[in-house]
N, C-alpha and C positions, 0 to 999 in steps of 0.2 A: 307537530311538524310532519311533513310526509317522509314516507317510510325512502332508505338511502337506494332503492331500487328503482324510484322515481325521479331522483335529483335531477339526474342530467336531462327530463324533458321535460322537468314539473312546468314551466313556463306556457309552453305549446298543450300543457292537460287544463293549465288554468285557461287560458285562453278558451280552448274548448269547452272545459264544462259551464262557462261563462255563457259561451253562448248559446249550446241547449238550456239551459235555463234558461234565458230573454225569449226563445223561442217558444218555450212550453209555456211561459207567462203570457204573450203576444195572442199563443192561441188560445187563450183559457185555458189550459191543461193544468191548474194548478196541483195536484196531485203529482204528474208526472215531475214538473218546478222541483215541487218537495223533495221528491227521489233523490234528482240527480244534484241538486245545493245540498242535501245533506248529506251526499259521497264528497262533495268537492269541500265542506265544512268538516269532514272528518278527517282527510286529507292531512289540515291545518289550521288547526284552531283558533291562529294566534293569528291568521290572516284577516284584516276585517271587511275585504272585498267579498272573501269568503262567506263572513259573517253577514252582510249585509243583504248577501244575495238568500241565503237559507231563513234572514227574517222577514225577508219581504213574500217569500213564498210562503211563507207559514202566513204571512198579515192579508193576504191574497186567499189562502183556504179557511180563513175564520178562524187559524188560531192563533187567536189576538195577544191574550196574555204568556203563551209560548214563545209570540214572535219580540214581544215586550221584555222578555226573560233575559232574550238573546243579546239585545242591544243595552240594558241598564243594569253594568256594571259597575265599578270604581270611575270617579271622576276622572282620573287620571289615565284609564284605559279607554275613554269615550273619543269619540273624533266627530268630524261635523257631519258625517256619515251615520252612525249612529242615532246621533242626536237629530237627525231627520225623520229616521224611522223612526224613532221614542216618539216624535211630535204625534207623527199617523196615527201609533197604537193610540194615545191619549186621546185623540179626538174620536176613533172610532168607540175607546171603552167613556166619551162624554166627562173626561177629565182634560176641560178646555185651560185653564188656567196652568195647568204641567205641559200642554202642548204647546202654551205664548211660551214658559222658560225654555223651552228647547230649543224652540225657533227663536230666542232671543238671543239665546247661547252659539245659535250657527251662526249669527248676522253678525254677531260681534267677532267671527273670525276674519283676518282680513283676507285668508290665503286661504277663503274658501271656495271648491270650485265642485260643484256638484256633478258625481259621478251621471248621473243623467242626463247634464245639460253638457256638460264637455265630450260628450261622445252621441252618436246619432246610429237608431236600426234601421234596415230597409221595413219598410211598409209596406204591406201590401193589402188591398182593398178586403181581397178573401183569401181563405188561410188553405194550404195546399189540400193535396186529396187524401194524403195520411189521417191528418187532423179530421178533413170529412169522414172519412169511413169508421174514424173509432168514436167519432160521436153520433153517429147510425149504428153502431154497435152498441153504442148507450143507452138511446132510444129502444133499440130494439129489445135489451134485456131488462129494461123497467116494463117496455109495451109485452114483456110475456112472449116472446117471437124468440128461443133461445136457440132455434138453427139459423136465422137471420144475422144474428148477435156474433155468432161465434163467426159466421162466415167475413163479416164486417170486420171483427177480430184481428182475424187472420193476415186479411187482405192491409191494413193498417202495419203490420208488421212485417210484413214483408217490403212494403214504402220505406217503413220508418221502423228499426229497431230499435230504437230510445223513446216511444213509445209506452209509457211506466203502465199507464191505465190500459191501455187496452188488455196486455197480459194481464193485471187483477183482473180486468173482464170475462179472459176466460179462463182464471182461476175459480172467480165465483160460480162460472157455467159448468164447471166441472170436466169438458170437454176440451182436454189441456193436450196437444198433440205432444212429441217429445221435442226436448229441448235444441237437438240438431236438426230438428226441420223449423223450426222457429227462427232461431239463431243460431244458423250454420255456422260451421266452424272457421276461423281462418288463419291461416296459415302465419307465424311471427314475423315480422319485419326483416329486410336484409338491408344492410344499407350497399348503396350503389358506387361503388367501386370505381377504377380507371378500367377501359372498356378492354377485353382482352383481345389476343389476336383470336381472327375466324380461316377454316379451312379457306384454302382459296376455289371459287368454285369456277364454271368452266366461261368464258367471258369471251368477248372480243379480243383480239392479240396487239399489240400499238405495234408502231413502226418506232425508226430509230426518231425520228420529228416528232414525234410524239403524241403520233394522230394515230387512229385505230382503223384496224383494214376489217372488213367482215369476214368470216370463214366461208369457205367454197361451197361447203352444202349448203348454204342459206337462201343461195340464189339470189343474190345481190342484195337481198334483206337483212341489214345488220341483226335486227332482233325478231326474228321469225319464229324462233326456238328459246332465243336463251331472253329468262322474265327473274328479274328480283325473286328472293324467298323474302314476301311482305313478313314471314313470323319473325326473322331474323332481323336483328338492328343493321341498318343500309349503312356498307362503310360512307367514311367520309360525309354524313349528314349526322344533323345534329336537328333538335326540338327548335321549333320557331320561336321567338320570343312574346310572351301571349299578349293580347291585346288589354289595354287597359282596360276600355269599356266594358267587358264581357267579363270580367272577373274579379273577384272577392277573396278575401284573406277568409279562411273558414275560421282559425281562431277569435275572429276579432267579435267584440261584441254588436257591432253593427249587425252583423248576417244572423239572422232569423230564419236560417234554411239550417234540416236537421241535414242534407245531405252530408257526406263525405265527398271532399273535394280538394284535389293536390295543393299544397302551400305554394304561393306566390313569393316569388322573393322579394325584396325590399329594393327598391329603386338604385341604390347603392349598390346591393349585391349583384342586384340583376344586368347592371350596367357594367360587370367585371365579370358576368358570368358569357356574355356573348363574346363567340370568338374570333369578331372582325369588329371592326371601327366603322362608322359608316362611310361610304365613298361619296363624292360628288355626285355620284348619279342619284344616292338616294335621297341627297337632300337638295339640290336644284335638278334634278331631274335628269337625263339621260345625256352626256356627254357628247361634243361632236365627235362625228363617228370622222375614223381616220382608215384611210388606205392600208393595207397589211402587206409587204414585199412579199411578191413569189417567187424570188432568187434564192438560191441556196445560201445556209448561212454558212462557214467555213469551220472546218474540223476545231480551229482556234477556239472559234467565237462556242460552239459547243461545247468542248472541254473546260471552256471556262465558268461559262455558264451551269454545269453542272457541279465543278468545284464550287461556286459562290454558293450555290443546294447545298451541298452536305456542307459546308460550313458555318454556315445559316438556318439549319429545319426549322427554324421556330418561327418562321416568314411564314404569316397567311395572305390567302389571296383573297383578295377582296368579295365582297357578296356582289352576284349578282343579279338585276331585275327578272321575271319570273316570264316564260317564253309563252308566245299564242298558241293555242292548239294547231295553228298552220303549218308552223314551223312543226311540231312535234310528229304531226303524221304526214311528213315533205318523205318522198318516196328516193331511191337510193342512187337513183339517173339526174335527180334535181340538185342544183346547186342549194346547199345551204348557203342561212344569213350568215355576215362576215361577224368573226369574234372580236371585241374592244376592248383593251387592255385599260384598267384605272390605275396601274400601277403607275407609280412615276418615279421610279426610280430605274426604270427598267429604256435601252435604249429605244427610238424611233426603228434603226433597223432591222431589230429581234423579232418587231410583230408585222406578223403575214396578214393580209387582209383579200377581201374578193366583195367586187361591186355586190349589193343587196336593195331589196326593197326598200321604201321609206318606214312602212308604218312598224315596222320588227322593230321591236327594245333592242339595244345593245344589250352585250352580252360577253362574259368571257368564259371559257374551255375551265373544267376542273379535273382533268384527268394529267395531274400531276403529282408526280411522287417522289420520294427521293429514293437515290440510286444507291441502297448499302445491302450488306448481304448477298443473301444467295441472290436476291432478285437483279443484282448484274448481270448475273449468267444468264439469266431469262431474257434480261432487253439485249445484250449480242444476239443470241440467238432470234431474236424477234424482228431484229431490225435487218439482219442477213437475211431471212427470208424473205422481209415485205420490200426490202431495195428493187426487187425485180419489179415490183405495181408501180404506176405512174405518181409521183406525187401530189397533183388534183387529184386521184381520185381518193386516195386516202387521206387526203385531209377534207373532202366531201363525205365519207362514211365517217370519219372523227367526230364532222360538227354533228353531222344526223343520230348518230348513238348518243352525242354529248345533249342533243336537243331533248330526244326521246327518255334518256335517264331524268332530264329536267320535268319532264311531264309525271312522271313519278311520285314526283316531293309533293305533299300534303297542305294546302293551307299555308303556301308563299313559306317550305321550311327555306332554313339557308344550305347553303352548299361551302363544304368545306377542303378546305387544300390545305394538306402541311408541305408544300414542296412549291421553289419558284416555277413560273412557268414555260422556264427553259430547259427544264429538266428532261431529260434522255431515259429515264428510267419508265418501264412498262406501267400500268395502271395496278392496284396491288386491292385486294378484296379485303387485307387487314385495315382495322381500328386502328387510330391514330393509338402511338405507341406511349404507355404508362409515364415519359416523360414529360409531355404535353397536358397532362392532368395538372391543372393549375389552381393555386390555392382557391380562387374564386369557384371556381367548379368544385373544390370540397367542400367547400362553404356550403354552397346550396345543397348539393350531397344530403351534408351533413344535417342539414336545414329539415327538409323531407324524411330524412331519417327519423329524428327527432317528433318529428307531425306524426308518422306513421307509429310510431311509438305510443302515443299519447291516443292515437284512435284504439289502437290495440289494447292498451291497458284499459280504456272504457267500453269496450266493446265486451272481454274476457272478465269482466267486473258485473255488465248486464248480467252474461251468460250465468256467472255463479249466482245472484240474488234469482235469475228466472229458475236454476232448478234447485234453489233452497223452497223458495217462494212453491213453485208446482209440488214440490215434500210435502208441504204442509197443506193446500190445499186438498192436495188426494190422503190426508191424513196419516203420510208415512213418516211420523213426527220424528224415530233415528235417524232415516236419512237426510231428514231438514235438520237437525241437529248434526250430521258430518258434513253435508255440505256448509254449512254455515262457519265450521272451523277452520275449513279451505280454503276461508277468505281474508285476504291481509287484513294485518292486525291493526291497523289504527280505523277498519271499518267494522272491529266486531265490538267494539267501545259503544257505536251508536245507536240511537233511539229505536229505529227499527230492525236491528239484530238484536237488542235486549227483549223489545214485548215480543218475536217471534220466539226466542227462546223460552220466554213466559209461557206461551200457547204452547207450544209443542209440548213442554213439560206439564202443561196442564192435560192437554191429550194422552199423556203417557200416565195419567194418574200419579205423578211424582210432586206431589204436594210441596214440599220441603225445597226443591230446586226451583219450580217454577215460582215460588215465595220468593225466592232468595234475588230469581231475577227480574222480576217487579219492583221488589224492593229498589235495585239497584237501579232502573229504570225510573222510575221515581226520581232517585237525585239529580240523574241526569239531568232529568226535566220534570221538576214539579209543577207543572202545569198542562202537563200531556192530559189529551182528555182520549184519543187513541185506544180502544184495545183495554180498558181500566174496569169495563162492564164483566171482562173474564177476574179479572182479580179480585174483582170484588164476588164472585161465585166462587173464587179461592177458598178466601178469607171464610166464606158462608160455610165450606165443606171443612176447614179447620175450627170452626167453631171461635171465632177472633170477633168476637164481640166490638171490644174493645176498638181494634185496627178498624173495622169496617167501619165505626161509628164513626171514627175520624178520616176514613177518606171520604164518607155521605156528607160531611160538612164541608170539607176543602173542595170538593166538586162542585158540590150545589156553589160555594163563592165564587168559583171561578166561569162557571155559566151554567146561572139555571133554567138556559131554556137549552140545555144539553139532556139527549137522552140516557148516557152514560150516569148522570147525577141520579136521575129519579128510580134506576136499575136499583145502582147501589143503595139508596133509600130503602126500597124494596125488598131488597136482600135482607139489610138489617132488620124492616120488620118483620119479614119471614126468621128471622134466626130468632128472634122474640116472641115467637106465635101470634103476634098480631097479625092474623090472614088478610084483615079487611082493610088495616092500613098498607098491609103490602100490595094488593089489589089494586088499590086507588094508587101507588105511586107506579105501580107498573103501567097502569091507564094513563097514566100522565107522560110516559116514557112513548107510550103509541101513538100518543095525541102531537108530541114534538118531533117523530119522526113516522110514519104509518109504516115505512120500509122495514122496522126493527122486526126481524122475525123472533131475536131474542126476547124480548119484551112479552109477547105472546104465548113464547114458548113457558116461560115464568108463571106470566096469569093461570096457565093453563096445569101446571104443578102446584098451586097453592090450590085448588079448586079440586083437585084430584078425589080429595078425601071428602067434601061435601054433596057434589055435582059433577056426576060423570059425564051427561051431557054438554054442561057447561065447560067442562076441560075439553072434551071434544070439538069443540066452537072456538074456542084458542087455539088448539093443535093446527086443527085444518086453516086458521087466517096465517100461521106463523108459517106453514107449506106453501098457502098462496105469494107470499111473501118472499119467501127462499124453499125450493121445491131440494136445497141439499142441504137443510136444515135438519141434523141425524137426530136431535133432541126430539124435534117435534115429531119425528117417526116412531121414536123409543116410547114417548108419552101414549100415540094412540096406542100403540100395540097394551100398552100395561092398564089402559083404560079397556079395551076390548076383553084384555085377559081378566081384569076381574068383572066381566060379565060376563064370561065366560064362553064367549066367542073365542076358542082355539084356534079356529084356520086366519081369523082377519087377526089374531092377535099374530100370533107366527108368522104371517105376512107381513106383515107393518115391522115388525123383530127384524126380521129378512132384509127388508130396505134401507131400514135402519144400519144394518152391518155391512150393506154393498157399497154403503156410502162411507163408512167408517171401518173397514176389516180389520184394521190395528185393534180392533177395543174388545178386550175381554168379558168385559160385562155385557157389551150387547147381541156377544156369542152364545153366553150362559143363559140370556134372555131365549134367542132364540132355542138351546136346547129345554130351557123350563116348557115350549109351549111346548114341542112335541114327547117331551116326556107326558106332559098333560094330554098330549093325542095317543100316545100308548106306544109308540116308536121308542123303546130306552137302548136300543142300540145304537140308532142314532143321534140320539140324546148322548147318551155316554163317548161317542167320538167326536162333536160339538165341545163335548167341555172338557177332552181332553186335548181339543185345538186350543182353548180357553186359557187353560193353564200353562201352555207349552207359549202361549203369546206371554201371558203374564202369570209366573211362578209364585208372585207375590202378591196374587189379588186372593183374600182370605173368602171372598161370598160365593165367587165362584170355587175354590176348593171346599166349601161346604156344602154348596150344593151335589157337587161329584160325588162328594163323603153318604151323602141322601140318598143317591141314584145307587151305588154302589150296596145300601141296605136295602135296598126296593129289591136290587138284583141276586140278593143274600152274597153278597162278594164282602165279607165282612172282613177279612183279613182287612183289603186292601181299602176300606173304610176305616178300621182303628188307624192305618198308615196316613192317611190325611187328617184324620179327626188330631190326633197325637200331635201331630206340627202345626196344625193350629192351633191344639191348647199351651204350646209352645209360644206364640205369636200373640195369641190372648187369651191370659192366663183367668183375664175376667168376664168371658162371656162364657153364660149359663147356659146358653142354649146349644153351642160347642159341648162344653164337661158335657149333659146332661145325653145328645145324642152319644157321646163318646161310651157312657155306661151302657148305653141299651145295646151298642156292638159288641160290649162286654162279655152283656146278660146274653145276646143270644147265640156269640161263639161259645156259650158254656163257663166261663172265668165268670161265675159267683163273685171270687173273692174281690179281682178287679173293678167287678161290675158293684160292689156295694160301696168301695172305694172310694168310685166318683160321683157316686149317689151321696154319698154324703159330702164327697168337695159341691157337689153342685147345688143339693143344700143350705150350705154356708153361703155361697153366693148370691142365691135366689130364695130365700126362705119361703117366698109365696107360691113359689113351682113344687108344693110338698103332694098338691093333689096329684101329679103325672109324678111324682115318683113312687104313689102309692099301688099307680097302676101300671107303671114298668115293672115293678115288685113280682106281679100278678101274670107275666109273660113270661115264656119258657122259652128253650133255645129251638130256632129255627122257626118260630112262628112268622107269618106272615107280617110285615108292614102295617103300620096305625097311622094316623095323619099327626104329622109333627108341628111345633111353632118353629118356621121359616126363619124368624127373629129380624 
């Protein structure tokens, strides 16, 4: 199930991962597909829309009997959903006869209604410019072009950060920038509240009518000076309500756009969420226009009128139609157009009107407020001052600010009034106040909330795989092993946080744990073919005869035109000294993928001991291949060193650990050459980097152990030698240098001690202890077996 920090948006995260996924399938991306159904399958297991979508993406990247795994369960767990994809997998694995039962088995449902055919995506002819640039990026780091590639990369990711491949793309280039220029950080969601009040800023003044005089410095230009702050939310307007044509539900599975894009509401909501009704002008068109009285109305008829206001705030005034730019920039000597009341509730003598053009929409005034508060004191005062101006002319600077704010609104927004429009009260720069926040407007709120959630938690979900993912690439296998912990827990269960855990641990030389999570990776999915070529190099390094044998069988069944099968074949017969059969299955591995650098790197280690050239002819196809393949680096360097090429072996060593600095052994590599160049000081600080990376690598503390007797530092040679005869109480070649630090700090007694433990151990090693015998303390260094 998903985890309870999700509940409340799980809805609006399925929706969405539903629909990156259609979209990554639409563009070919099936890898990317893979990713993100197998975040939304770990989710919730027990969903089978879930389920459906993570097997089709796996039946879409070739893995058939994985995606087969998924859907052929218990009878009783199956649905006609399922049993559609079971049909595919059969016919693709040519098990025609298992794909009539399935499809026999959906037809005979009656209430069956295919998730494909009851829902429909947008199409579109070609696929956006995201999708182009990371399959120019593809191109480019197959064609060999790896500043091309990355730059493609890049450009792909910043289109589109759901994007799965492109980031492997340039994980594999190695040229991995950092995680917050990739995918920048952003900020949690807030949900949107009732609109607070705003300071009031410096505005036109109304009269007591209710019309606005301009200020004296303007020089008869109501808005010469005073302009909206556009940052600021404009009181009394509200968002338009969008256009159907031009928008799309992001969650829904139709849209095959990776964008992010605000949640639409639902026709219901959104029809509760506008806060006017429509008038007669908007749906037969513009009303006849009527006369407006320019007689004064009497103190009565005023006072009343603003009692019926504050008895009623919750009266809006109607929307109205959106003004020509003629009217907007009508200069401040000119008569504006007359305003038209849609109200009808309101009397014939209350509305003032003044002759106008024909082709002007009607329209009516929105600078009405209601009179509570301190803002009384304000219109007394407002309206004792402007009594002195003629009344045309301020209700001619009214309409013209009222025109001019109208040219302001964006894309026909609406114009809002909480107050009737007889109201006496000045015009007020606050937000409608927190009582007029009405369920429907939490609703959608709440809605968007909810959306914004659901991108956030996928977004922060990328973020953590990109830099578990970039750990492990650049080889810094703890910190892809802490970020990996970082990640909620119903996605550390899945398929690919178990084999990345497998690698990493394999990277750290921790045999035992990366076993452990193979193994358990395995159950998950017995039929992963994924990432199983390291395990079975596991297996080879634990000497699991046995295990290997049986994953080279289950592999080879489950596809033997997989390069992963003929690897592990290989391995097995390497673990069996058979060279020439391991050869020919690792030939077989590069013949069904040419791309496998491992495979070559392989060929290239079994050959080592017969044909140095010929290892050298692997090495270098497995660099053409992947040029940050650190195997095939470590290979030339140990094939040059035993020919005794120091500077290209130590260079090759060198590459080798630029690529991989975590690795201890490929440190000691490089300190063996320049110890072999004559440099043991810096040899000696190479492999005390070595041991300080890894305390528990025994070859490299013997070799330290070596250096240290070359250097006569023999003390601090028994101190190594001592904890690894600790570690391995049965290697002869440990005991046997262990005595010769004995013999030539002087300890005789010591030194005959482990001559004769080593003895025991090695009874064939009796010639070199005849001739340790024969050495006295402080002699120089003899050439030792390295073992």
């Amino acid at each position: 199930m998903q985890s309870e920090s999700t509940t409340s948006f799980y809805p609006h995260l399925r929706q969405r991962f539903q629909s990156l996924v259609w979209s990554c399938l639409d563009a070919d991306l099936t890898k990317s597909a893979v990713f993100h159904a197998e975040r939304y399958f770990s989710m919730d297991r027990t969903n089978h829309e879930a389920r459906h979508l993570y097997a089709t993406s796996l039946l879409r990247e070739g893995q058939t009997y994985s995606a087969l795994h998924l859907v052929n369960g218990a009878h009783d767990e199956l649905c006609t959903g399922c049993l559609e994809i079971k049909a595919s997998c059969s016919m693709k694995l040519g098990r025609h006869r298992q794909a009539r039962e399935a499809l026999e088995c959906t037809l005979r449902d009656t209430n069956y209604v295919s998730s494909a055919s009851s829902s429909s995506r947008i199409a579109h002819s070609f696929p956006e410019e995201a999708v182009l640039r990371c399959r120019s990026g593809t191109t480019a780091f197959k064609g060999n072009l790896p500043e091309k590639a990355s730059r493609s990369f890049q450009d792909a990711l910043a289109l589109n950060p759901y994007l799965w491949e492109a980031f492997e793309g340039l994980c594999a280039l190695g040229t991995i920038p950092d995680i917050d220029e990739l995918f920048p950080p952003r900020p949690p969601p807030v949900k949107r509240g009732p609109p607070e009040d705003i300071p009031p800023k410096s505005a036109p003044v109304a009269t007591g009518a209710g019309f606005f005089t301009p200020d004296t410095g303007n020089g008869g230009n109501l808005f010469r000076q005073w302009k909206p702050d556009i940052s600021q939310p404009q009181p009394f307007r509200m968002a338009p309500p969008p256009e159907p044509s031009h928008t799309f539900y992001p969650f829904s599975p139709e849209d095959n756009s990776y964008l992010v894009s605000r949640p639409q509401p639902t026709s219901n909501s959104l029809a509760q969420a506008v806060s006017r009704p429509l008038s007669s002008a908007d749906e037969a068109g513009p009303v006849q226009k009527r006369m407006r009285s320019t007689t004064q109305q009497p103190e009565g008829l005023k006072a009343k009128a603003s009692k019926s206001s504050l008895d009623d705030p919750l009266k809006k005034a109607r929307a109205r139609p959106a003004l020509s730019f003629a009217n907007i920039f009508s200069s401040s000597g000119r008569r504006s157009q007359p305003t038209t009341s849609s109200r009808t509730n309101a009397a014939p003598g209350k509305s003032n009107a003044q002759p106008a053009t024909g082709h002007i929409a009607t329209r009516r005034s929105t600078r009405l407020q209601t009179g509570t508060g301190p803002k009384q004191l304000h219109s007394k005062q407002s309206s004792t001052r402007d009594r002195r101006r003629p009344t045309t002319h301020s209700r001619t600077q009214s309409n013209t600010e009222s025109e001019k704010d109208e040219g302001l609104t964006v894309g026909g927004e609406v114009a809002y009034s909480p107050s009737p429009p007889a109201a006496l009260s000045p015009r007020s720069e606050a937000s409608p106040s927190p009582s007029n926040w009405t369920s429907a407007q939490e609703q959608l709120a709440q809605e968007e909330y909810e959306h914004e959630q659901a991108e956030h938690y996928i977004y922060e979900l990328v973020r953590s795989f990109a830099r578990s993912t970039r750990a492990l690439a650049l080889y810094d296998c703890q910190k892809c092993l802490d970020e990996l912990e970082q990640l909620p827990h119903v996605h550390q269960n899945s398929c690919t946080v178990l084999a990345m855990v497998g690698r990493a641990q394999y990277e750290r030389q921790d045999f035992s744990s990366a076993e452990r999570a193979f193994k358990t990776l395995r159950r998950e999915d017995p039929y992963r073919l994924w990432d199983l070529e390291v395990y079975s190099s596991l297996l080879w390094h634990l000497q699991r005869s046995v295990e290997l044998s049986f994953l080279a069988q289950e592999l080879l069944n489950i596809n033997p035109q997989s390069p992963q099968a003929w690897i592990t074949i290989g391995n097995l017969f390497s673990l069996q000294k058979e060279r020439q059969q391991a050869l020919t299955s690792f030939r077989r591995a590069i013949q069904l993928d040419p791309t496998c650098a491992y495979a070559y790197t392989l060929s290239g280690h079994e050959s080592i001991d017969e044909d140095l050239n010929k290892a050298i002819n692997f090495f270098q196809s497995a660099l053409r291949a992947d040029a940050r393949h650190y195997n095939a680096w470590y290979g030339l360097g140990t094939c040059y060193l035993r020919m005794s090429k120091v500077r290209l072996a130590e260079y090759h060593f060198r590459k080798a650990s630029e690529i991989h600095p975590k690795n201890a052994v490929l440190l000691g590599c490089v300190g063996m050459a320049v110890e072999r160049r004559g440099d043991r000081e810096t040899a000696l600080s190479l492999f005390n980097e070595a041991i300080r990376i890894a305390p528990d690598n025994a070859l490299v503390r013997y070799r330290r152990a070596k250096i240290y007797v070359s250097m006569r530092k023999y003390t601090a040679a028994v101190e190594d030698l001592e904890l690894l005869r600790s570690t391995t109480p049965d290697e002869s070649n440990v005991v046997f240098q262990l005595a010769k630090a004995y013999r030539l700090l002087g300890n005789v007694v010591k030194s005959a001690q482990t001559l004769a433990a080593a003895r025991d151990i090695s009874p064939k090693s009796i010639s070199k202890i005849k001739k340790l015998l024969e050495t006295v303390k402080d002699e120089g260094d003899e050439q030792m077996d390295e073992g």
